[in-house]
C-alpha positions as CSV (number, residue, x, y, z in Angstrom):
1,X,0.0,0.0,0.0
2,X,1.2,3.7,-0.9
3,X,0.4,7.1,1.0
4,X,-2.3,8.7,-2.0
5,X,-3.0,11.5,0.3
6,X,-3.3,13.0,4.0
7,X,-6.1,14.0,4.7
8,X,-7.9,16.5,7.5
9,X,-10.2,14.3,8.5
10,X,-11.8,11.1,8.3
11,X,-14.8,12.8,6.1
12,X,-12.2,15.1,4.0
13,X,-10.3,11.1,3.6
14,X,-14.0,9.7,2.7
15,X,-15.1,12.5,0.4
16,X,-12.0,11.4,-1.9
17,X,-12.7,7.6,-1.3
18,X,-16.0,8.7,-3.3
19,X,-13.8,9.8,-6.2
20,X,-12.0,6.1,-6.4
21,X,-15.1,4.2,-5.8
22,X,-16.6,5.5,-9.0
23,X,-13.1,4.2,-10.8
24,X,-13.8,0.6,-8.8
25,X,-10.3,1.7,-7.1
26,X,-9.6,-0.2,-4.1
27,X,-8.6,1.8,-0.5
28,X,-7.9,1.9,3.0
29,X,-8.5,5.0,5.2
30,X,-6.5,4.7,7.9
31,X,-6.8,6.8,11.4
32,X,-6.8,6.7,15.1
33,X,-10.9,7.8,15.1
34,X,-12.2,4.6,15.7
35,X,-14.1,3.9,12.5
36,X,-14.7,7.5,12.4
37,X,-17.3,6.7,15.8
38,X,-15.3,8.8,18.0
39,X,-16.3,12.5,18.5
40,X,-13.2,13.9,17.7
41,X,-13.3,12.1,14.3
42,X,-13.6,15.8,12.8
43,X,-10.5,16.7,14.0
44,X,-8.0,13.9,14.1
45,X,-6.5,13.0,10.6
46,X,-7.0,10.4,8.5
47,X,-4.4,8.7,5.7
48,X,-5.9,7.5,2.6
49,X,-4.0,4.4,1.0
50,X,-4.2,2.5,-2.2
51,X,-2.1,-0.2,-3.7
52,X,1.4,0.3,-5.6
53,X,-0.4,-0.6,-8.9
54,X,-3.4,1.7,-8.6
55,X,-1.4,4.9,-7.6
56,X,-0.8,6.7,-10.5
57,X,-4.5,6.4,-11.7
58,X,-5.7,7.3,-8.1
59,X,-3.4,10.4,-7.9
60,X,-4.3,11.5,-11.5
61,X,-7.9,10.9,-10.3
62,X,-7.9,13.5,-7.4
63,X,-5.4,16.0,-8.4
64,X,-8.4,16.4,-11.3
65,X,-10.6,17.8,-9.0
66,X,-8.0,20.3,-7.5
């Protein structure tokens, strides 16, 4: 798995997850928020991950909607 971006937050992470579902990209958010269940999941940051293969789609994928 490779870093694809850092993220805010668990819903900033999420809202590009959307982005990579539509492309049937797999991911893996990854955070200390509990599954996003704890209240401080707006503030504590999330990682979003994707395979080595995948990357270079994924990236082109978001820095498209910058």
């Amino acid at each position: 798995m490779r870093v694809l971006r850092k993220c805010r937050n668990r819903f900033e992470a999420e809202s590009f997850a959307l982005l990579l579902d539509k492309e049937n990209i797999p991911y893996v958010i990854q955070s200390a928020d509990a599954g996003g269940q704890r209240p401080a999941a707006l503030v504590i940051a999330a990682t979003l991950l994707v395979s080595d293969g995948d990357y270079e789609r994924a990236r082109a994928i978001l820095n498209a909607t910058r």
